[in-house]
Backbone bond lengths (Angstrom), bond angles and torsions (degrees), N, CA, C in turn:
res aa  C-N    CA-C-N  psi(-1)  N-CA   C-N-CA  omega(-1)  CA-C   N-CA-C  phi
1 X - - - 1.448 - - 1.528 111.54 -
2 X 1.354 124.76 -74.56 1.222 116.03 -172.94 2.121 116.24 -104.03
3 X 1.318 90.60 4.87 1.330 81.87 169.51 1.310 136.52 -123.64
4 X 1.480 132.97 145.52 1.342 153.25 -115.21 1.982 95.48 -109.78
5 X 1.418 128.33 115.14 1.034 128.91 155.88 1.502 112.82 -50.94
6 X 1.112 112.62 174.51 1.265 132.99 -156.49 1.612 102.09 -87.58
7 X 1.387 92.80 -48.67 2.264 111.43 165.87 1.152 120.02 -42.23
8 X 1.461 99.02 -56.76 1.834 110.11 -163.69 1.828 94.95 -78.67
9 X 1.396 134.39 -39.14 0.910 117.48 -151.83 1.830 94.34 -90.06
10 X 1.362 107.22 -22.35 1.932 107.29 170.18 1.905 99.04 -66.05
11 X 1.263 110.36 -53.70 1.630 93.48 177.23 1.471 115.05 -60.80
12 X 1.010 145.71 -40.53 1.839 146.53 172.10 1.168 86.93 -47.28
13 X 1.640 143.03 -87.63 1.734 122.23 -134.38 1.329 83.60 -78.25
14 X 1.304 142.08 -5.66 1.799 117.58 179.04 1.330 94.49 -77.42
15 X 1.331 141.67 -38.86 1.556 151.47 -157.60 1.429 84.30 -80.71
16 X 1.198 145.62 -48.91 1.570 139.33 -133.82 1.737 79.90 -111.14
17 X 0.901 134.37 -51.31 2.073 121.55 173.39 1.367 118.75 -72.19
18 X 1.484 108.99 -9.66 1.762 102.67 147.34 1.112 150.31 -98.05
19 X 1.132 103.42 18.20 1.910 127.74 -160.13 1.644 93.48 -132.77
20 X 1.711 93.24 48.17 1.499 91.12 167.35 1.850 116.69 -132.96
21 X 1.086 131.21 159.30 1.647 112.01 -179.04 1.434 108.98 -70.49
22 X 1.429 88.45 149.67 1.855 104.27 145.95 1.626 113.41 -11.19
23 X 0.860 126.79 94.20 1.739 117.47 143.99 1.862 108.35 -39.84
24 X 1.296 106.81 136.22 1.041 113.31 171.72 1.840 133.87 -45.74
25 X 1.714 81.95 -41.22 1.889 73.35 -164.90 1.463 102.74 -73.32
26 X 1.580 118.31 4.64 1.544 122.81 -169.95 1.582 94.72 -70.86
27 X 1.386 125.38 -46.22 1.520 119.68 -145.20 1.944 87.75 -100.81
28 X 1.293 102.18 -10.84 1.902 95.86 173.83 1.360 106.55 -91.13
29 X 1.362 130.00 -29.26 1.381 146.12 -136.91 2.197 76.42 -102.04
30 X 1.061 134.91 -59.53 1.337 139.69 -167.06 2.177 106.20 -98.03
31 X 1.263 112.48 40.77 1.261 140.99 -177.98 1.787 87.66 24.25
32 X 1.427 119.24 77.24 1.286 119.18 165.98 1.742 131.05 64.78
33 X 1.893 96.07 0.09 1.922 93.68 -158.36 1.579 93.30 -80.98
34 X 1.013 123.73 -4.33 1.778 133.22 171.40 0.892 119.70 -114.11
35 X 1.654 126.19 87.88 1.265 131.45 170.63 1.386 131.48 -104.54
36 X 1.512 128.69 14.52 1.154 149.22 144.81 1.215 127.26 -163.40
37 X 1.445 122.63 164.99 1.342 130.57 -170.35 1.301 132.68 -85.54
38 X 1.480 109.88 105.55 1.438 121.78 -152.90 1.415 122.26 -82.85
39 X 1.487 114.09 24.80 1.470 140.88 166.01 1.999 113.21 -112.74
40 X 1.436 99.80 -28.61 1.509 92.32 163.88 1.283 131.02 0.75
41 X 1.192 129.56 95.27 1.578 129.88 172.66 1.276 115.33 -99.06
42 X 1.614 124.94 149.00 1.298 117.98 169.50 1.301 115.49 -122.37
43 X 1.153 117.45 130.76 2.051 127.48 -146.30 1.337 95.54 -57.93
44 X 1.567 128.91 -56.03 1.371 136.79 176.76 1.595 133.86 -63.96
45 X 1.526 109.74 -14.24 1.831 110.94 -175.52 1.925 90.72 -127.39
46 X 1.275 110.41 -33.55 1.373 91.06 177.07 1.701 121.81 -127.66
47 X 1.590 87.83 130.39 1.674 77.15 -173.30 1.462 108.75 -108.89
48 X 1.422 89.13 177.61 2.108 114.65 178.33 1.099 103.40 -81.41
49 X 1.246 114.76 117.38 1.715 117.09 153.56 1.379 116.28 -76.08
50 X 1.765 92.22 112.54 1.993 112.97 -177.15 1.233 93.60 -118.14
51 X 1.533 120.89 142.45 1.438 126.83 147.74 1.055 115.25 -82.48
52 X 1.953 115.87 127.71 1.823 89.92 159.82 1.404 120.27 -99.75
């Protein structure tokens, strides 16, 4: 019931360290043509598809 395999909870912090911005020197380093992250998730309107 409430507890988290070992899988699902390695896929969550991979989901939760990609739902982060651009580092800067990324969008200076590529003269600006990347100015945000086009995987962006938002915890509340879009979710992860997990099996339990």
């Amino acid at each position: 019931m409430g507890k988290k395999t070992l899988s699902k909870k390695l896929k969550l912090a991979k989901a939760e360290r990609q739902n982060h911005r651009l580092p800067p020197f990324v969008y200076l380093r590529s003269k600006r043509r990347f100015t945000q992250n086009a995987t962006r998730r938002n915890w509340r309107t879009d979710k992860l598809r997990t099996e339990d």
